[in-house]
TISEKE-543775 format. One record per residue: x, y, z of N, C-alpha, C in turn. Coordinates in steps of 0.1 Angstrom, whole numbers, plus 5000, padded with zeros to 4 digits. Example, Ala and Ser with C-alpha at 12.3 -4.5 7.8 and 13.67 -1.06 7.14 Angstrom:
BEGIN
513249435078512349555078513249675078
512849785071513749895071512950005079
This chain:
BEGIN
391385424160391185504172391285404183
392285424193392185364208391985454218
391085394228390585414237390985354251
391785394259392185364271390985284280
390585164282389185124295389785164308
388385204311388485274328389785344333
390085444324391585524326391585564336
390185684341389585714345389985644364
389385504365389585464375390985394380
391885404369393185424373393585564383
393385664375394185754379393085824393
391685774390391285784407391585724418
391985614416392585494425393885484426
394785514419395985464421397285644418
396085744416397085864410397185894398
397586014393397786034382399385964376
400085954387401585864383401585794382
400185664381399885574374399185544366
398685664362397685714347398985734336
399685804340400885834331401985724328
401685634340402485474336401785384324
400385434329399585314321399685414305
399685524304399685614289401285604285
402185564290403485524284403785394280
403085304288403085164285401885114272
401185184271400185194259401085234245
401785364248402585384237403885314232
404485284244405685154239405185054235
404485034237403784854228403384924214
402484994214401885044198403285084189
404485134197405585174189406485044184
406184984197406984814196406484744185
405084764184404084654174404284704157
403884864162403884924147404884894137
404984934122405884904114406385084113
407685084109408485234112407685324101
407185284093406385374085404885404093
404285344098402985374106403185514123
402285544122401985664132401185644142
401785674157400585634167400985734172
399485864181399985954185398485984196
399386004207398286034219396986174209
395686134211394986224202394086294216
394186244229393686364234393286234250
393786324259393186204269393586084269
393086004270393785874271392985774256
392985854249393285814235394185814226
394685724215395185744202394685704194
395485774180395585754171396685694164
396185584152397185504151396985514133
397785594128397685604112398985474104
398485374096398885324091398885314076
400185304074400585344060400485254048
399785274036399885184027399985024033
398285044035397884874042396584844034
396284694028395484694023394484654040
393184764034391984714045391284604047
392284484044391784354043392584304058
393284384059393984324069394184444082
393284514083393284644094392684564105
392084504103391384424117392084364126
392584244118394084164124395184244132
395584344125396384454130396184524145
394484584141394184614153393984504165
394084394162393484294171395084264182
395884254171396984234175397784314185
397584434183397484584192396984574204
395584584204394684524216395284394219
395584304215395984164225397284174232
398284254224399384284232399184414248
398684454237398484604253397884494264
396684444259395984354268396784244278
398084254272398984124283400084224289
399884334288400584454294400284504310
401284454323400684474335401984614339
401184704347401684824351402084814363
403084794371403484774388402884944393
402084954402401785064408401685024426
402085114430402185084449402184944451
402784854447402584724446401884644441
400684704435399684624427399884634416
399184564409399484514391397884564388
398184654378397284744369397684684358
396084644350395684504337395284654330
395884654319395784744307394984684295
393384734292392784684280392384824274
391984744260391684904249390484834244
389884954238388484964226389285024216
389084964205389685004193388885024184
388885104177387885124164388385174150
388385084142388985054129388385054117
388785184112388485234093389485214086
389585264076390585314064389585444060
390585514052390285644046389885584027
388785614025388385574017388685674002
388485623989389385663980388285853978
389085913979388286063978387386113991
387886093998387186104012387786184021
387386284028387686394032388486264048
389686304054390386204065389286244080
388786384079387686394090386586314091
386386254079384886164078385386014087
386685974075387285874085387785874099
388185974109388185994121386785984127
385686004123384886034126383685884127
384485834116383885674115384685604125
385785604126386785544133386285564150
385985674154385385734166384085644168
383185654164381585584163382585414167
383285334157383485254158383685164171
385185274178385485264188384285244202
383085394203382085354208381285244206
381585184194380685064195381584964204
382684954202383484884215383084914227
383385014231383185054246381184984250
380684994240378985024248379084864245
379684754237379584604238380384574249
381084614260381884574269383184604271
383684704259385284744259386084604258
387484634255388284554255387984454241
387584524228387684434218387584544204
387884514196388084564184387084594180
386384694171385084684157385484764145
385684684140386284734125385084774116
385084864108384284894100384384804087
382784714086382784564075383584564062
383284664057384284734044385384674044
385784694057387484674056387484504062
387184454068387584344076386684234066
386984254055386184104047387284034039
């Protein structure tokens, strides 16, 4: 799950035609990054979702990190200023017999634990990142 930081005061300060710059430029990097088997899909607001396919959860962290570091070097030209694009990311896997709403739902909590430590960094659930 990604989480757009301070979308919010983009699109109060600069417009919504720069909210919609910064939510296209979020999704060309995740499309650019991803592998053609994996899914990233605006999930509501200035979040997504990013389903990845037949990955061992040894390496979901790295993944995400990698995501977040590229968006993070992603600058948006608006009325002449440069809008710095960072994410909260929050990273599960769907566990074997596990209903995929439990896992959205872990992945969500995750994400908040990003945002309330400062935004702009990953938390993977330990399971997976060992």
């Amino acid at each position: 799950m990604i989480d757009i930081d301070h979308f919010k005061e983009v699109n109060d300060q600069y417009g919504h035609d720069a909210g919609d710059a910064v939510l296209k430029t979020v999704s060309r990097t995740l499309a650019l990054t991803l592998r053609h088997a994996d899914i990233a899909a605006r999930w509501g607001g200035e979040e997504f979702m990013v389903l990845l396919a037949d990955l061992d959860p040894a390496v979901l962290s790295g993944i995400a990190e990698r995501c977040r570091k590229l968006i993070g070097a992603s600058v948006v030209k608006v009325m002449g200023s440069s809008v710095h694009v960072t994410v909260s990311i929050g990273a599960t896997a769907i566990r074997d017999g596990e209903n995929p709403l439990a896992a959205i739902k872990r992945a969500d909590e995750l994400l908040y634990r990003s945002k309330s430590q400062g935004r702009n960094q990953t938390t993977a659930d330990p399971i997976e990142s060992k």
